[in-house]
Every structure is written in C-alpha cells, then in structure tokens.
C-alpha positions as CSV (number, residue, x, y, z in Angstrom):
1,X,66.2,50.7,33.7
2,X,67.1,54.4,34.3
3,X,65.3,57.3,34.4
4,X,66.9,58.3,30.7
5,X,66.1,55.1,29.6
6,X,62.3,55.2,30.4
7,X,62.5,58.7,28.5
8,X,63.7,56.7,25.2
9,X,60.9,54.0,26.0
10,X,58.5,56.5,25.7
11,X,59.2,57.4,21.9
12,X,58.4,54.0,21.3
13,X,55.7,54.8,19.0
14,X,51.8,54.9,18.3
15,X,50.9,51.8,18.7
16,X,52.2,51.8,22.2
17,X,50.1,52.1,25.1
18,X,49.9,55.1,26.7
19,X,53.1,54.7,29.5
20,X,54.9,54.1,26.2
21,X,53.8,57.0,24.2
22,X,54.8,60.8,23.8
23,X,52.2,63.2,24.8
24,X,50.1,64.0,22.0
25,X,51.0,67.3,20.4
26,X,48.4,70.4,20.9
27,X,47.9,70.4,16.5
28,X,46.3,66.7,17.0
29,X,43.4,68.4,19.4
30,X,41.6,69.5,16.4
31,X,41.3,66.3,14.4
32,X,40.5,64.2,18.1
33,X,37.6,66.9,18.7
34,X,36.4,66.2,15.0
35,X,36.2,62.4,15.9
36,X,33.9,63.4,18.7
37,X,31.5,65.4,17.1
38,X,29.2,62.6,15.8
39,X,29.7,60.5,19.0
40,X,26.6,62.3,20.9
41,X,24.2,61.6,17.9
42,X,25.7,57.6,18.0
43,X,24.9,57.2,21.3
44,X,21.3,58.2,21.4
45,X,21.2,55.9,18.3
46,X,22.6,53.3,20.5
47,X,19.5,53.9,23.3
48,X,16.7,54.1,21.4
49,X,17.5,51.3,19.0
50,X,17.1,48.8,21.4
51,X,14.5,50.7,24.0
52,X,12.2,50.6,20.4
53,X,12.8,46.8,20.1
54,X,11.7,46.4,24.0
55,X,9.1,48.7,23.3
56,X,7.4,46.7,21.2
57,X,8.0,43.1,22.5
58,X,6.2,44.7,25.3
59,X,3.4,45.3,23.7
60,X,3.0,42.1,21.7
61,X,3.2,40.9,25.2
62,X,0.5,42.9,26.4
63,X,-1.6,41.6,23.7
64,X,-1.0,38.2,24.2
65,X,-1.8,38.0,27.6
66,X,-4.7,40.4,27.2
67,X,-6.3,38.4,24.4
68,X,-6.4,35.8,26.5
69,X,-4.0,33.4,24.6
70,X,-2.1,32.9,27.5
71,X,-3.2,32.3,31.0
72,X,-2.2,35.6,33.4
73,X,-1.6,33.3,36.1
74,X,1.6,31.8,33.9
75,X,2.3,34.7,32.4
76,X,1.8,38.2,33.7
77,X,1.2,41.2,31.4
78,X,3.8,43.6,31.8
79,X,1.7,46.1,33.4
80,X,0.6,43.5,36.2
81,X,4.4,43.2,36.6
82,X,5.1,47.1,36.9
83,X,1.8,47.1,39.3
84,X,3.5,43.7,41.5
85,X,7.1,46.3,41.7
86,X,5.1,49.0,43.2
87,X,3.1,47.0,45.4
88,X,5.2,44.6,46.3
89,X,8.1,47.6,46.4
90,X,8.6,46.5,50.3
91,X,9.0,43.2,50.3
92,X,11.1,43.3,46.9
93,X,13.5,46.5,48.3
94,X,15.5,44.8,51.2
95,X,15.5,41.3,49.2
96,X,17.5,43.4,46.5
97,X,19.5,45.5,48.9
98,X,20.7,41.7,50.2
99,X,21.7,40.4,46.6
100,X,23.4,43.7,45.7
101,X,25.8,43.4,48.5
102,X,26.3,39.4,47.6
103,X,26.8,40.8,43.8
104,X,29.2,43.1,44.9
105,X,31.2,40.9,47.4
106,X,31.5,38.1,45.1
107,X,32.6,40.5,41.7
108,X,35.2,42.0,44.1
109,X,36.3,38.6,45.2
110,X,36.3,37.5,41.6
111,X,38.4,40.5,40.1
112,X,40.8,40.0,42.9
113,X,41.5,36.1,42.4
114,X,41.1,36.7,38.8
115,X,43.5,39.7,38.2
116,X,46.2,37.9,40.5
117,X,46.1,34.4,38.9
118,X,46.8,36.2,35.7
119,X,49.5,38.0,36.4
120,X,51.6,35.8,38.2
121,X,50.7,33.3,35.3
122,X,52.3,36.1,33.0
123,X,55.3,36.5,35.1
124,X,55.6,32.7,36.4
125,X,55.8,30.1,33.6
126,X,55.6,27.4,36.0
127,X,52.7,28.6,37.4
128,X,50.7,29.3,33.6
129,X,51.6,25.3,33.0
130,X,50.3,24.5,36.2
131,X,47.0,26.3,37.1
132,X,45.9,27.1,33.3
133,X,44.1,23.5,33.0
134,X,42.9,23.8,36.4
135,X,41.3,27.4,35.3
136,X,39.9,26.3,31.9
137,X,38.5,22.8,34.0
138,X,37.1,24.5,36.8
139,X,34.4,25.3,33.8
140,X,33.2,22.2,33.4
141,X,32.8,21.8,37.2
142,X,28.5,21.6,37.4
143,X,28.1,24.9,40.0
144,X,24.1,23.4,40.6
145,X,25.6,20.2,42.0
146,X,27.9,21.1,44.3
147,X,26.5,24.7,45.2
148,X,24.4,23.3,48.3
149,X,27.7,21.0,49.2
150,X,29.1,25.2,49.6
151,X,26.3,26.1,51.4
152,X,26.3,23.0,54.3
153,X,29.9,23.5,54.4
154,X,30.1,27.2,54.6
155,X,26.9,27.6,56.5
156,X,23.8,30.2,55.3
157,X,25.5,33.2,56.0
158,X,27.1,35.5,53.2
159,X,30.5,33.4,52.9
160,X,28.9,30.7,51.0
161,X,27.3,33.4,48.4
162,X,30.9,35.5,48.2
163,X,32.5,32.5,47.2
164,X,29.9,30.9,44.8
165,X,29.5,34.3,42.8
166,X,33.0,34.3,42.8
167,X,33.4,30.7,41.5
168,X,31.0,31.5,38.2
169,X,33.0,35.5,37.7
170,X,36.7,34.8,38.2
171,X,36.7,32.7,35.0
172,X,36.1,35.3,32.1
173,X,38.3,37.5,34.6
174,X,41.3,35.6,34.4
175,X,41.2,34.5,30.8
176,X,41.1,38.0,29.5
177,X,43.5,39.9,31.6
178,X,45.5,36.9,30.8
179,X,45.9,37.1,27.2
180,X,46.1,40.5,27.4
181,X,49.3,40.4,29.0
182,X,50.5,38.4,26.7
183,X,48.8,40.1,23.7
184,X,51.5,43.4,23.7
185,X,53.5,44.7,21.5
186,X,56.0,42.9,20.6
187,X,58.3,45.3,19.2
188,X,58.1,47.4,22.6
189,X,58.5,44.5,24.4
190,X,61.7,44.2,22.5
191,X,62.7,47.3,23.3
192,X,62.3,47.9,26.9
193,X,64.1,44.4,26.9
194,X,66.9,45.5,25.1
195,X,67.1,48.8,27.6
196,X,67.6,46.5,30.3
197,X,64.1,46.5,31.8
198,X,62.8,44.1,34.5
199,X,59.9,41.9,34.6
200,X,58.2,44.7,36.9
201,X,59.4,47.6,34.9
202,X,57.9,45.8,31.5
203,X,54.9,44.8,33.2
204,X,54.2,48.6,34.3
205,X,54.7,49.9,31.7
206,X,53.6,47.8,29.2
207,X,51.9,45.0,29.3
208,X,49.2,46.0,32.5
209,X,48.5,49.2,30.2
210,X,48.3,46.9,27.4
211,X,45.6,44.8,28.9
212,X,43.7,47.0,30.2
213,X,40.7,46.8,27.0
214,X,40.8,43.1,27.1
215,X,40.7,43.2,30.8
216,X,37.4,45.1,30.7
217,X,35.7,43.2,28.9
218,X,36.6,40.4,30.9
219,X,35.0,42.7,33.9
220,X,32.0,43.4,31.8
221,X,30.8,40.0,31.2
222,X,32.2,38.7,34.8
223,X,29.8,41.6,36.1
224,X,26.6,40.3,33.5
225,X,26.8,37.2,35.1
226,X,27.3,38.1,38.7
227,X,23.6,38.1,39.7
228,X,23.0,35.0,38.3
229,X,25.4,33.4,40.8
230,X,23.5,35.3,43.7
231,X,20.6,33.9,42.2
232,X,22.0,30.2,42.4
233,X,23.8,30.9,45.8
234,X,20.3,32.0,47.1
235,X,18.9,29.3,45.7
236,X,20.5,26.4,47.2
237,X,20.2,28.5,50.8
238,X,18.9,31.3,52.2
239,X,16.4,33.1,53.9
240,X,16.6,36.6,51.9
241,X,17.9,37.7,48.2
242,X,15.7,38.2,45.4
243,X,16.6,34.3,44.5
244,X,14.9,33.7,47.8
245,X,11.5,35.6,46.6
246,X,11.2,34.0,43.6
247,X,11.0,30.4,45.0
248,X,8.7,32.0,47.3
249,X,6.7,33.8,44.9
250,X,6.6,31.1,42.5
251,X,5.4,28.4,45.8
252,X,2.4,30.8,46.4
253,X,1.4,31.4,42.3
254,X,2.4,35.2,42.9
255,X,3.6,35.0,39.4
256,X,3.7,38.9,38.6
257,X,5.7,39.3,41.8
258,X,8.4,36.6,40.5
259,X,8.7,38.5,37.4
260,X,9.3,41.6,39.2
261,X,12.0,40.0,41.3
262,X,13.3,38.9,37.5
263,X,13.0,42.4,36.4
264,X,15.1,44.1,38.9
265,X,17.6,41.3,38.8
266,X,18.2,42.0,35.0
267,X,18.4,45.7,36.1
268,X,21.1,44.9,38.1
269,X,23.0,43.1,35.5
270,X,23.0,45.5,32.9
271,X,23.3,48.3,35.3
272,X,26.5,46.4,36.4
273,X,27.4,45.9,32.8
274,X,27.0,49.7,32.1
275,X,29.3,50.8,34.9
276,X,32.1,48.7,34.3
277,X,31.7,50.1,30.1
278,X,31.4,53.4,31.4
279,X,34.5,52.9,33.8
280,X,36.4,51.1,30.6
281,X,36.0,54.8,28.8
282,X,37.5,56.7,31.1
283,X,40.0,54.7,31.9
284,X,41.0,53.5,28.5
285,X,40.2,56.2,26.4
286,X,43.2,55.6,24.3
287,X,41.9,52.6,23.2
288,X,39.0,52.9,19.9
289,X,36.5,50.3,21.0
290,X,36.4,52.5,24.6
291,X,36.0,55.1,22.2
292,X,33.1,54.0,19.7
C-alpha cells in the first residue's frame, strides 16, 4: 500500500483506531478537557469506596477475634498481623524479593507466548484450527497434579517457577489479544483491503491498535493471577518464596506470620493489577473504558 494510500486510510473515520484516524482538530480540546473535569473527583470516589468497606471488615475482625469468638491462634487479629509484618519484616523481605522476580519472569514469559500464539492464530488459519482446542484444553489440565511432575523434571531452581506461572497466565493472555484481532472494524478492514493492503500493513495498522483494550485486560487479570502461580510453583518446591513461608509458618502455628506472607502476596497482585490499568491509560487513551 502506498504512502498516498495510507493518507486515505487515515480518513477512515471515528470509530477507527487511532493509526486509522485524522488528528483530532484543536476546536475538540475544549469539549475533551470538559470530559476530564469530574474525573479527579471519580477517582477518589473510586479509593475510598472500597478502602471504607476494608475499613470496616477490619474492624469486625478485630472484634471477633478480640471477643474471643475465635481462637487467635486460627485466626489472628489484624493488628497481630500488622505487628507479625514488622517483626517478621526480615525474614518476610527476601522471601518476597524471590517471588517478585518468579512473578515477573513467569508474566513476561506468559505475555510473550501469549501475544505470539495470537497473532499468528490471526494471521494463520491453519494454525487458529490447530492450536485453539489445545489453548482452551490446556484449562482443564489440573496445574496441582502435575506441578511437582515440573518441578522433578525441571529441578528446584527458577525454571520450573518461570514456566508454571506462565502455564496458569498465558491463557487469559491469548484469548483476549485473540479476539481482539479479530474484533476490528469491519468496514476499515474493508477498506485497507480494497487499497491493496497486506496482512502486515492491516495488522499495523488496524487490528494490533484495535486490540490493544481487549489485550489489557487480558494482561490485567493474567497479572492478578500471577502470584498465585508463584505460590503453587513454591509450593510443590522450594526453599525460598513467600509460598515457601507459609507452609513454614503454618508447620510451626506462626499463624499471624502466614497471614502477613498472605497480605503482601495480595499486595503484589493488585499492585500488579494497578500497573498494567495504569499502563492500559496511557497507552490506550483513545479508548473510554481506559478513560473512565
């Protein structure tokens, strides 16, 4: 497709992504800036609504334990789990350091394999009959069962993690990058077609752009459910992690120190979870769920 060509594909219209849109003109600042006003207020909705609902579970919690209606050596009051993270801060520290790097590895892994099967899946319809069953069944594989199977084949080092993590995150990964490749508009679709356009050329410019929002939320949840693969990987071996500690913990009744482990494990995840949203934003600010 020529140069002149792309020009015209760029007109294509509003509902275009933005490799297929005209710049937006400087008199639609104003009503974009009026959108943004009440999005500050929105946000701090958005925090406190749900930091007021932990707030008090917390406290019901407190009172439960502290009334004695539940033994503290089952279940720790909260404050005995903040005192167990200070405490315990050196012993919990490196453990996480270790499962943040297995996090990490894996997700990367995962968004690798995942982004790849999809595309050539898009561009290969020999290979979206072949491998699509095999994706959607490698679900229903039990990950408990054959985990350890992993870990005496791989060893106890970090391979055996990398690729368990990845096993559980490439999943949601491939789905949604997947469909939204497939999900574009169909009228542009038809029109860099009839300009001539290659598979690459279409793919560029639409459909990767395209799939981008459906894409990140396939990262979000693929990132949400990272540590609990480092938690199963340490689980069926290893000498460090935070899934490490809390089989130790929970072997020596250190109960508070087991939920803190559990605490900074759900940190993790939703920290994990916020980056990729935050990354979705700025990268897809086009789109109005990245805005909202």
């Amino acid at each position: 497709m020529s140069a002149r060509q792309e020009t015209h594909a760029a007109d294509a219209g509003d509902d275009a992504p933005p490799s297929l849109r005209k710049a937006t003109p400087a008199g639609g600042a104003e009503p974009a800036a009026a959108r943004r006003r009440p999005a500050r207020p929105r946000r701090r909705r958005n925090v406190l609504a749900p930091l007021a609902v932990v707030l008090v579970l917390l406290g019901v919690w407190e009172l439960v334990v502290r009334v004695g209606m539940v033994d503290e050596l089952l279940l720790p009051a909260p404050t005995q789990v903040l005192q167990a993270l200070w405490e315990d801060r050196e012993l919990l520290a490196p453990d996480l350091l270790v499962t943040t790097y297995e996090v990490v590895a894996g997700l990367a892994a995962a968004l690798v394999l995942g982004v790849a099967l999809a595309v050539a899946m898009h561009l290969v319809p020999a290979v979206q009959t072949a491998l699509r069953p095999l994706v959607v069944g490698s679900q229903a594989v039990p990950l408990p069962v054959i985990a350890p199977i992993i870990v005496l084949i791989f060893g106890f080092g970090l391979a055996p993690k990398v690729l368990i993590i990845a096993l559980i995150c490439f999943f949601p990964v491939t789905v949604s990058v997947a469909d939204g490749l497939r999900d574009s508009d169909p009228d542009a679709r038809k029109l860099l077609r009839a300009l001539g356009a290659t598979k690459w050329q279409r793919l560029r410019l639409l459909d990767a752009p395209s799939a981008l929002p459906s894409a990140f939320t396939g990262m979000r949840v693929a990132a949400s459910i990272a540590v609990i693969g480092a938690v199963l990987a340490e689980w069926s071996g290893s000498d460090s992690g935070l899934g490490h500690l809390l089989i130790t913990a929970n072997g020596q009744l250190e109960t508070a120190r087991a939920f803190a482990a559990t605490v900074l494990l759900m940190a993790e995840a939703i920290a994990l979870y916020a980056l990729f949203a935050a990354l979705e934003r700025k990268v897809v600010s086009w789109a109005p769920r990245a805005r909202s």
